[in-house]
LUMTIMI-12571 format. One record per residue (C-alpha): residue in three letters; y negated, z, x. Coordinates in pm, whole numbers, plus 32768, in hexadecimal, padded with zeros to 4 digits. Layout:
<atoms>
alaYZX/...
</atoms>
This chain:
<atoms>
unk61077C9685A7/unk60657DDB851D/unk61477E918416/unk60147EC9833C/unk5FB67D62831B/unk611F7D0E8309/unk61377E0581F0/unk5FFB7D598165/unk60967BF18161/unk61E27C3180ED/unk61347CD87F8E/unk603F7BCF7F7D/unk61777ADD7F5A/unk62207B887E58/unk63177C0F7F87/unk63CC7D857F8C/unk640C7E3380D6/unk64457F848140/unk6384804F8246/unk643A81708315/unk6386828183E5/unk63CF837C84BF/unk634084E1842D/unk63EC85BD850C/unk649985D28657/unk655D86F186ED/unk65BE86D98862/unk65E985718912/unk65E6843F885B/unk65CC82D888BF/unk649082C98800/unk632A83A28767/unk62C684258632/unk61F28329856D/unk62FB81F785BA/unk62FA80F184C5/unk641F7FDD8476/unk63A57F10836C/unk64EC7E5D8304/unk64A87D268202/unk65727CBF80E0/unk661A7BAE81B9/unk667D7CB5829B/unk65997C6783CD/unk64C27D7E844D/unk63907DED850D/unk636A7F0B85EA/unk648B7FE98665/unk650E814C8605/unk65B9814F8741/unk66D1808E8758/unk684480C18766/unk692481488641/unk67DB81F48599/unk672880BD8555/unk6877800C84DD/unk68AF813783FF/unk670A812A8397/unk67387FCA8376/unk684A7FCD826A/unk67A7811681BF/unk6641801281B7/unk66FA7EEC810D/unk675F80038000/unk6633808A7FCD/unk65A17F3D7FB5/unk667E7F0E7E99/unk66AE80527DC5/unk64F680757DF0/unk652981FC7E61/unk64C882737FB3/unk65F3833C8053/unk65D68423817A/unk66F7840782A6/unk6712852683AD/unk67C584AA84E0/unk688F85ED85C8/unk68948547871E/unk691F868C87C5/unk6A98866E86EA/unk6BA5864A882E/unk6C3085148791/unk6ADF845587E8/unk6B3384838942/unk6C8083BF8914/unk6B7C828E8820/unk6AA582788945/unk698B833788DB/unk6905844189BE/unk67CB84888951/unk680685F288C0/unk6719864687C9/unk66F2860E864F/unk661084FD85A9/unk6583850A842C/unk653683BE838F/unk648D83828271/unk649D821781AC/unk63E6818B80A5/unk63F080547FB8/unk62CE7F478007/unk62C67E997EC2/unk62077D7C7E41/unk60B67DAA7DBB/unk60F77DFF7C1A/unk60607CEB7B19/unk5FD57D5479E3/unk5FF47C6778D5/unk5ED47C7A77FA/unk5EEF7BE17673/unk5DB37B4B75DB/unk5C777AD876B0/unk5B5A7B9475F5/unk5A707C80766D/unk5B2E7DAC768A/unk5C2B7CFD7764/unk5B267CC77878/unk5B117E3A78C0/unk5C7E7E7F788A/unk5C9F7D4C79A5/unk5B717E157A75/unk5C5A7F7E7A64/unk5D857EF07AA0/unk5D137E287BD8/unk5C747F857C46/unk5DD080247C20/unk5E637F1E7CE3/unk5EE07E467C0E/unk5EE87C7E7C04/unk5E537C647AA9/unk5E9C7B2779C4/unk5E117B03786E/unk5EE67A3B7789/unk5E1F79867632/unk5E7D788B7570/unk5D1B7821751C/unk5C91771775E1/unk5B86775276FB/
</atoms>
């Protein structure tokens, strides 16, 4: 599945996730600038970072960004001697960047008259799910 649409779906259900990326690489990497791992609130993911130790470590940085609602950036040093010993011998350094996916805001709008319809009109064009609330009947 497509991380977009993915990212689409999980905000039309009311669902948080957060998105990582690769902005910057520095020597060899398992993986490219422009990378995505979209991890969901349930902890499953799409798309790949690169694997290994990185993507555990992106992985548990995503689930708390998913939570606190503040992107976080994560610089990776590949070249340290003690990677060697972990497996990794890739040698360069990787910047990530991740960001909250949140669920698409509601505004709750109080009394159905005619100045409500074009509050409803500006928040829908600023993104928001709009519900008018009135105790009158329709």
């Amino acid at each position: 599945m497509d991380i977009y649409e993915e990212i689409v779906q999980l905000r039309k259900q009311g669902k948080r996730a957060a998105l990582a990326t690769i902005i910057q690489i520095r020597g060899s990497v398992p993986s490219f600038e422009t990378a995505k791992i979209l991890v969901r609130e349930d902890g499953s993911t799409v798309g790949s970072v690169g694997g290994g130790c990185v993507e555990n470590d992106v992985w548990k940085a995503a689930r708390q960004v998913m939570f606190e609602e503040k992107p976080k950036r994560l610089l990776f040093d590949l070249t340290d001697a003690s990677n060697l010993e972990a497996g990794l011998i890739c040698g360069g350094k990787v910047e990530i960047f991740i960001e909250p996916i949140l669920a698409t805001p509601t505004a709750y709008i109080f009394g159905a008259g005619h100045i409500s319809k074009y509050i409803s009109k500006v928040a829908t064009l600023a993104g928001f799910n709009t519900v008018i609330i009135d105790n009158r009947p329709q």
